[in-house]
N, CA, C and O atoms as a GROMACS GRO file, in nm:
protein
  376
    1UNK      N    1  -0.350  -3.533   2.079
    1UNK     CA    2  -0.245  -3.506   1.983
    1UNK      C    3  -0.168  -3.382   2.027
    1UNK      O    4  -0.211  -3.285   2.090
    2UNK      N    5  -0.051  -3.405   1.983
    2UNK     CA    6   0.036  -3.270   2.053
    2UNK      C    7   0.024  -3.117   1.966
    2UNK      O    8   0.006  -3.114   1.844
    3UNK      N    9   0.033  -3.038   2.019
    3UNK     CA   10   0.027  -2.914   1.942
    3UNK      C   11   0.193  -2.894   1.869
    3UNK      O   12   0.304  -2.883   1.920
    4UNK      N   13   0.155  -2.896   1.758
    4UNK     CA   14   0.285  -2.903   1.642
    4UNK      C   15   0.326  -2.731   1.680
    4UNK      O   16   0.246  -2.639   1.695
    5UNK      N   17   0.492  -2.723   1.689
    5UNK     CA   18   0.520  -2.583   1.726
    5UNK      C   19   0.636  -2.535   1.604
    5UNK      O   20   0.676  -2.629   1.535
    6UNK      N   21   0.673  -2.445   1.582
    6UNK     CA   22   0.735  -2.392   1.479
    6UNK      C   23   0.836  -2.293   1.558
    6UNK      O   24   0.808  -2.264   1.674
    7UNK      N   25   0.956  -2.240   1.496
    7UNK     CA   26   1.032  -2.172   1.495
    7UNK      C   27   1.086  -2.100   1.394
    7UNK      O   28   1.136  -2.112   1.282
    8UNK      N   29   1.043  -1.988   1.511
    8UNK     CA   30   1.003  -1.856   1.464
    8UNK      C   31   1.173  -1.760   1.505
    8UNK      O   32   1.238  -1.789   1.605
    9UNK      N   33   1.213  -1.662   1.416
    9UNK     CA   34   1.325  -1.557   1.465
    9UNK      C   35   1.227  -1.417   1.449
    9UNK      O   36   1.124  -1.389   1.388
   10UNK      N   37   1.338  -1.336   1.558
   10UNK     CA   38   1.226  -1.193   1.564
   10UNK      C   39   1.370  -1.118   1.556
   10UNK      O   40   1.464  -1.140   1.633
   11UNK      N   41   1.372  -1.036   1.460
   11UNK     CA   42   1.524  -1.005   1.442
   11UNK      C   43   1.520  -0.784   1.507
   11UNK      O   44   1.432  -0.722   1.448
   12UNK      N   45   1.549  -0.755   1.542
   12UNK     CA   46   1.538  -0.591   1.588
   12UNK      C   47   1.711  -0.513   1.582
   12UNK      O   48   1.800  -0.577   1.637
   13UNK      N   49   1.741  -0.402   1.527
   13UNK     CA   50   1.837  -0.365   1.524
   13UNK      C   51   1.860  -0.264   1.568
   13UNK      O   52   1.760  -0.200   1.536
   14UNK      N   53   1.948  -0.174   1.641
   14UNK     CA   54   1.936  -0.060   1.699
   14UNK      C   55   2.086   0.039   1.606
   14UNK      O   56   2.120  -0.030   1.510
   15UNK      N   57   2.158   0.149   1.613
   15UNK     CA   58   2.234   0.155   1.532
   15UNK      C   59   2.390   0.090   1.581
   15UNK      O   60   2.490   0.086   1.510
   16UNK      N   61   2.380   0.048   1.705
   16UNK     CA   62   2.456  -0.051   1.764
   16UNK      C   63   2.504  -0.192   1.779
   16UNK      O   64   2.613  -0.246   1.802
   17UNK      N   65   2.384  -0.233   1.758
   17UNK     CA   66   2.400  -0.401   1.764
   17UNK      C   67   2.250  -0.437   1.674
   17UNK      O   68   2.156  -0.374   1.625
   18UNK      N   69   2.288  -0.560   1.687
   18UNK     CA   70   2.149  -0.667   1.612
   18UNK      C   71   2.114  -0.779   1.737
   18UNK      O   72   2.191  -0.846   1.806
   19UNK      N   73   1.977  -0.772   1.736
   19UNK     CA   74   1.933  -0.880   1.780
   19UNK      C   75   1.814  -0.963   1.758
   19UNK      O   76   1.697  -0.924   1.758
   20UNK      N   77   1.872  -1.125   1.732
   20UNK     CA   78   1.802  -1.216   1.689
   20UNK      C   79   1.768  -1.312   1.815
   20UNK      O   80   1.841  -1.380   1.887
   21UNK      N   81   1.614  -1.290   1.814
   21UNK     CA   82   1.560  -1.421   1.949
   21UNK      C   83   1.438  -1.501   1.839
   21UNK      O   84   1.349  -1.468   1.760
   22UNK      N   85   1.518  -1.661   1.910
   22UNK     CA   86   1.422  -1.768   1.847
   22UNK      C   87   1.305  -1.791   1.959
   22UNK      O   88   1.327  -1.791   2.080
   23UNK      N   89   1.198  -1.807   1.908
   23UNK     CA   90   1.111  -1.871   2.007
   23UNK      C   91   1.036  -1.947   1.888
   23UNK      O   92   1.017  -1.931   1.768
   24UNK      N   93   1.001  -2.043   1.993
   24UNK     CA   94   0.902  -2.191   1.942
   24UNK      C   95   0.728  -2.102   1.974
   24UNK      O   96   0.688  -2.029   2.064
   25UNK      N   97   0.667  -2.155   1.850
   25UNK     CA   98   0.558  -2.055   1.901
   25UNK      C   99   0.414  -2.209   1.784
   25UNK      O  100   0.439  -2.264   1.677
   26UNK      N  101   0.293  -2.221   1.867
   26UNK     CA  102   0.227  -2.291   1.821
   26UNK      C  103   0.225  -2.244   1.654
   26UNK      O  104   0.257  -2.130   1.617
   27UNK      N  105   0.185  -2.342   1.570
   27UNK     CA  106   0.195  -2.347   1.410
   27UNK      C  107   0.029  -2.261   1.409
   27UNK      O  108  -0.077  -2.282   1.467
   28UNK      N  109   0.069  -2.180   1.332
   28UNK     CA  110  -0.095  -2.064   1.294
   28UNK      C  111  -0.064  -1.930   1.396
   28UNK      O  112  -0.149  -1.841   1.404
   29UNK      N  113   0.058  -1.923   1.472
   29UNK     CA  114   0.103  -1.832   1.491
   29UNK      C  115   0.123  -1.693   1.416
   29UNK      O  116   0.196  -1.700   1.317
   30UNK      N  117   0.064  -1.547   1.451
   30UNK     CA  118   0.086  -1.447   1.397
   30UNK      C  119   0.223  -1.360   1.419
   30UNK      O  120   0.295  -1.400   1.510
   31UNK      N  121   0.271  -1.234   1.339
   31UNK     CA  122   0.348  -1.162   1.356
   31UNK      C  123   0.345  -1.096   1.488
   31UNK      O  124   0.446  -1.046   1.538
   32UNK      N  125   0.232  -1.096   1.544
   32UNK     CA  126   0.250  -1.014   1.723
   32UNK      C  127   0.274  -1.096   1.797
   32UNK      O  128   0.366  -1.082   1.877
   33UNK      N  129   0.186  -1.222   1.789
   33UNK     CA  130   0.222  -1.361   1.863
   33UNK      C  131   0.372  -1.363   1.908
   33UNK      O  132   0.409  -1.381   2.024
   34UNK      N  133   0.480  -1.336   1.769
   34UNK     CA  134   0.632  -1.397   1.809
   34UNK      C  135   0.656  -1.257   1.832
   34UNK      O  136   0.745  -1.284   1.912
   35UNK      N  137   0.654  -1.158   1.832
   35UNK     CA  138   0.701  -1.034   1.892
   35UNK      C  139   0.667  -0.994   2.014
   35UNK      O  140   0.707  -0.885   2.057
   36UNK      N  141   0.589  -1.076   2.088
   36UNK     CA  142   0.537  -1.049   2.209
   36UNK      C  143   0.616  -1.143   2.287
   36UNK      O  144   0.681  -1.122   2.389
   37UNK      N  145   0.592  -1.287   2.200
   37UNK     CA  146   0.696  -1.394   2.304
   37UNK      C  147   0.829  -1.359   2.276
   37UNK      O  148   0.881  -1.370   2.387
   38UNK      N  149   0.900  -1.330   2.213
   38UNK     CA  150   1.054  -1.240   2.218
   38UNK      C  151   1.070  -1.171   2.276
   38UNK      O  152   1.190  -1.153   2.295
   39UNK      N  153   0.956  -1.057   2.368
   39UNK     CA  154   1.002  -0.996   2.493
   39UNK      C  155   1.075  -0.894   2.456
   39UNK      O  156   1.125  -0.819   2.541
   40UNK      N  157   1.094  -0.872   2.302
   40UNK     CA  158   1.210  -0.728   2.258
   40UNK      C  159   1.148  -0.606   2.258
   40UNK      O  160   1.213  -0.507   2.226
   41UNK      N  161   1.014  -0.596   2.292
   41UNK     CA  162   0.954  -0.461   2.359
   41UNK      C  163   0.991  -0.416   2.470
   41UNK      O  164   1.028  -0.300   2.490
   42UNK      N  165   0.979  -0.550   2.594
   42UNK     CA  166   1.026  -0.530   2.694
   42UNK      C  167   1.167  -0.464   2.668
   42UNK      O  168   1.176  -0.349   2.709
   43UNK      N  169   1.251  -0.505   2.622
   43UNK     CA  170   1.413  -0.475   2.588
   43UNK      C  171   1.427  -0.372   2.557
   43UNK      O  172   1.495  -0.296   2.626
   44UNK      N  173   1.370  -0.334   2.447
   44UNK     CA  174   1.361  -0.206   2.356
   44UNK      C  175   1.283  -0.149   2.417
   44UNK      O  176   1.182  -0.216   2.398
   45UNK      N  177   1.243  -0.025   2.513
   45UNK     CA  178   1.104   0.017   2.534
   45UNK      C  179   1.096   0.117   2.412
   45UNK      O  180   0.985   0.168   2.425
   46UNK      N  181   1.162   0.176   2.289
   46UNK     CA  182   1.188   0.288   2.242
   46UNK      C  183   1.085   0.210   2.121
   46UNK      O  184   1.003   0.275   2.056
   47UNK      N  185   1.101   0.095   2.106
   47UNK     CA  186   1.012   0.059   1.994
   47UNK      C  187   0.837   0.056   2.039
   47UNK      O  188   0.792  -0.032   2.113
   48UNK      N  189   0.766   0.148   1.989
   48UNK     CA  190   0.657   0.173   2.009
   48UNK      C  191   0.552   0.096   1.886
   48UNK      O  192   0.532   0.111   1.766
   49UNK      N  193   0.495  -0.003   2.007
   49UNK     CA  194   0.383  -0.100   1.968
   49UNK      C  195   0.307  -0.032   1.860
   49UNK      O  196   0.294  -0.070   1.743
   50UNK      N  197   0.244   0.109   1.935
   50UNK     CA  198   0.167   0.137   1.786
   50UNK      C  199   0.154   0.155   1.654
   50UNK      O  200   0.063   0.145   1.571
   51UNK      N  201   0.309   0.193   1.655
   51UNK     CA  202   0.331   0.247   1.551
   51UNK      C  203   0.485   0.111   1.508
   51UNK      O  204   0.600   0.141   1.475
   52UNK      N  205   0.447   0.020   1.520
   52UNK     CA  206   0.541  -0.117   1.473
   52UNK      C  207   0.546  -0.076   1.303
   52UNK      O  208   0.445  -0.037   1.245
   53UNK      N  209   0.660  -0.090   1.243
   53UNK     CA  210   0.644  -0.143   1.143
   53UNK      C  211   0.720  -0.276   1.138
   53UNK      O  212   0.830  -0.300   1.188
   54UNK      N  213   0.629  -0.372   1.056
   54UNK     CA  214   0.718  -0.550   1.051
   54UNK      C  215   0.728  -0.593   0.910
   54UNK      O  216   0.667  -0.540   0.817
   55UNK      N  217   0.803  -0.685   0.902
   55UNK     CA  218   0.844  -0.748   0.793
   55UNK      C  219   0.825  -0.921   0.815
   55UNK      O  220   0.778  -0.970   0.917
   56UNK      N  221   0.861  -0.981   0.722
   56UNK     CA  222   0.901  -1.120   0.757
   56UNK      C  223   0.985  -1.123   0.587
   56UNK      O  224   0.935  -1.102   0.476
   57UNK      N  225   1.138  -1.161   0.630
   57UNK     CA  226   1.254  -1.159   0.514
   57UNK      C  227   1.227  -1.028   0.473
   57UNK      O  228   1.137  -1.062   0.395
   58UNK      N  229   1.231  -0.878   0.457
   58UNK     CA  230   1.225  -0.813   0.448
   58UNK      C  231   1.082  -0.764   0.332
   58UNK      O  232   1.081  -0.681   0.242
   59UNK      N  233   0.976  -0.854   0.384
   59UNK     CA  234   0.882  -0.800   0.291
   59UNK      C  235   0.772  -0.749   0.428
   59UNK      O  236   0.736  -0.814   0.527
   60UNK      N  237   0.741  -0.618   0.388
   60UNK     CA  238   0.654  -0.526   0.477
   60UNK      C  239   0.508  -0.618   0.468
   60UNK      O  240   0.446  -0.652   0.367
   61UNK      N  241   0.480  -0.642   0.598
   61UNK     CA  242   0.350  -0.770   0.663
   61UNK      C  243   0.293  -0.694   0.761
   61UNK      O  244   0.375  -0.614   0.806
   62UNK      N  245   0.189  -0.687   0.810
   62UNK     CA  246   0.094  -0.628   0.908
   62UNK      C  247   0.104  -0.757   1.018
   62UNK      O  248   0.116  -0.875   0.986
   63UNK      N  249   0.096  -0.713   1.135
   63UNK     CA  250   0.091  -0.779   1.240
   63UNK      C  251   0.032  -0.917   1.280
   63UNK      O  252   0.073  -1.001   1.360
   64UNK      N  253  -0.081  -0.913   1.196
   64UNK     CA  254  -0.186  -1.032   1.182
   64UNK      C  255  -0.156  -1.093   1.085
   64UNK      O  256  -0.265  -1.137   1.047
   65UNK      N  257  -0.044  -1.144   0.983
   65UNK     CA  258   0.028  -1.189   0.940
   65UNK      C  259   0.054  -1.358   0.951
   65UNK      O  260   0.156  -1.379   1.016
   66UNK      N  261  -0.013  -1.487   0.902
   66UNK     CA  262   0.042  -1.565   0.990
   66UNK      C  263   0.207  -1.668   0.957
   66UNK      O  264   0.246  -1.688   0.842
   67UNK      N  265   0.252  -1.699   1.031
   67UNK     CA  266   0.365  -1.785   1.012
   67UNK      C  267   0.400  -1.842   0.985
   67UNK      O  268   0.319  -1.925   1.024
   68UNK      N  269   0.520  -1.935   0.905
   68UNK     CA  270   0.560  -2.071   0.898
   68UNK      C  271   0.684  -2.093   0.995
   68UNK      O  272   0.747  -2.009   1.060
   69UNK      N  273   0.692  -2.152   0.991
   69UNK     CA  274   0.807  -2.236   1.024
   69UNK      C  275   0.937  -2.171   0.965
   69UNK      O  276   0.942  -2.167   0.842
   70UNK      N  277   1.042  -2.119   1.034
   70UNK     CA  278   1.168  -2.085   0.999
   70UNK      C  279   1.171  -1.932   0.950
   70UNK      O  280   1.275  -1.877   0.913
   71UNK      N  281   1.002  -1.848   0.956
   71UNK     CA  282   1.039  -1.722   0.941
   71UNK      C  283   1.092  -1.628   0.972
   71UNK      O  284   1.200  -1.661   1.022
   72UNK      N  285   1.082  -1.543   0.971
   72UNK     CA  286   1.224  -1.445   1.064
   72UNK      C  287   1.102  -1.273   1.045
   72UNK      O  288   1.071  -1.216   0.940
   73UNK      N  289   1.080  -1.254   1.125
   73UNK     CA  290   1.002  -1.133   1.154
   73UNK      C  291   1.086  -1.034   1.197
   73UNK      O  292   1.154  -1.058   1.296
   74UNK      N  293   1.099  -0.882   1.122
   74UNK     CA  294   1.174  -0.795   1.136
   74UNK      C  295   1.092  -0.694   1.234
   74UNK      O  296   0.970  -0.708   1.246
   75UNK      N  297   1.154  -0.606   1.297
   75UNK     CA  298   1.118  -0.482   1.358
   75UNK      C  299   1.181  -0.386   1.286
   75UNK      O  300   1.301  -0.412   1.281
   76UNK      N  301   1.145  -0.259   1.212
   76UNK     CA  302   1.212  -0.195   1.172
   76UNK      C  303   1.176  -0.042   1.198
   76UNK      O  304   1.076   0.017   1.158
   77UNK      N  305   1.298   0.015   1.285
   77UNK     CA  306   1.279   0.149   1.305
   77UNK      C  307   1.248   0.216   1.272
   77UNK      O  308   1.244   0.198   1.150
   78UNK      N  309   1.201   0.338   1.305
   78UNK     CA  310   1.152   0.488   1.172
   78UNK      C  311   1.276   0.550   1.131
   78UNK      O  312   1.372   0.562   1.208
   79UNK      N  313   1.277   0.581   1.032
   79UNK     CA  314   1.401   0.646   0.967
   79UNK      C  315   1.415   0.780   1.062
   79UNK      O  316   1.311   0.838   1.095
   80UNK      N  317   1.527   0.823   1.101
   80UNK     CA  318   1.552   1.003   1.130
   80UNK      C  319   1.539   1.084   1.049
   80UNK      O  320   1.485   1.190   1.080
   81UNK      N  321   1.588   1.058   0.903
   81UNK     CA  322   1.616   1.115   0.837
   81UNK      C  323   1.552   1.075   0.702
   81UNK      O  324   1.567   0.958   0.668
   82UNK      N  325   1.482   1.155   0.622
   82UNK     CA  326   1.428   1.157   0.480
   82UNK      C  327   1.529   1.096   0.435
   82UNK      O  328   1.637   1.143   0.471
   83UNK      N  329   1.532   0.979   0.348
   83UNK     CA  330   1.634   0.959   0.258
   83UNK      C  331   1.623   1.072   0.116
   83UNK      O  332   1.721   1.119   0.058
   84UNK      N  333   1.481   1.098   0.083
   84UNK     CA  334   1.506   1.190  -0.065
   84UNK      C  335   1.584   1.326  -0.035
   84UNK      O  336   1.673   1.372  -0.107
   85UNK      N  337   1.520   1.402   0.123
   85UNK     CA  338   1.586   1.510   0.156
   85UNK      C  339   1.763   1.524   0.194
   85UNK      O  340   1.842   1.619   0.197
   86UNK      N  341   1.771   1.391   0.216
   86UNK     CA  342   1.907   1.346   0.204
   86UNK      C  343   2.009   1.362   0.100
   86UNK      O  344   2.128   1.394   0.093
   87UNK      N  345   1.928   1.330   0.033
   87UNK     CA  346   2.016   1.322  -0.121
   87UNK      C  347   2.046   1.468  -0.154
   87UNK      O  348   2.154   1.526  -0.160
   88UNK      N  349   1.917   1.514  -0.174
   88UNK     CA  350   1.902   1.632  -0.200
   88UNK      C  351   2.002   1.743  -0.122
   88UNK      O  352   2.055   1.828  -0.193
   89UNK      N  353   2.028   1.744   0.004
   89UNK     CA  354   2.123   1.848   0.064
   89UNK      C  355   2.253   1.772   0.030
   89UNK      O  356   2.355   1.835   0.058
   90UNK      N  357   2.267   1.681  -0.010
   90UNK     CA  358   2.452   1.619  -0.044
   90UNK      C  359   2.400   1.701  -0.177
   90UNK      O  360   2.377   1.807  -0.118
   91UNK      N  361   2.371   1.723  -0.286
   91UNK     CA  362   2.334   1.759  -0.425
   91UNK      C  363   2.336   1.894  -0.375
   91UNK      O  364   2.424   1.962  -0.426
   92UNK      N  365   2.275   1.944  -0.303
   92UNK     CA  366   2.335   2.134  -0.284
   92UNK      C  367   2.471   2.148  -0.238
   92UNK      O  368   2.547   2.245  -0.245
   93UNK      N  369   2.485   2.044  -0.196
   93UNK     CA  370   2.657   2.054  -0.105
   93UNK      C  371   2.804   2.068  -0.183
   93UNK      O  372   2.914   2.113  -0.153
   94UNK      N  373   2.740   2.000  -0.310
   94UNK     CA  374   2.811   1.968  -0.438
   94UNK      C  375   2.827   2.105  -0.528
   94UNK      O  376   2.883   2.100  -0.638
   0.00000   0.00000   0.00000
């Protein structure tokens, strides 16, 4: 019997561009599984494996995570900047 495969998106954004890679990845596939076959580490070297944070549709998922069909797995950068400390120096600025 054939191994049933699914498609998977691995979406990564930089403050420049977006990028979305599909790969077909066996069904019971995890969140590292399609981030590894997307190769956007290779691409990105700035995104550091250890410290990944992922999503799938923007809900925060741990790596071991498993898949369906048509999910879309996010990479999402570390912030630079505090958003509360953010606010806060526009509010002294004022």
């Amino acid at each position: 019997m054939p191994e049933t495969l699914i498609d998977i998106e691995v979406a990564y954004a930089t403050a420049g561009q977006q990028v979305i890679v599909t790969v077909k990845l066996p069904e019971g596939s995890d969140v590292e599984t399609a981030i590894t076959a997307s190769r956007l580490l290779e691409r990105f070297p700035e995104i550091a494996k250890s410290a990944l944070n992922v999503g799938i549709f923007a809900n925060v998922c741990k790596l071991g995570q498993p898949l369906k069909q048509a999910d879309r797995v996010e990479i999402y950068r570390a912030l630079h900047h505090d958003p509360k400390e953010a606010r806060r120096q526009r509010a002294i600025k004022k």
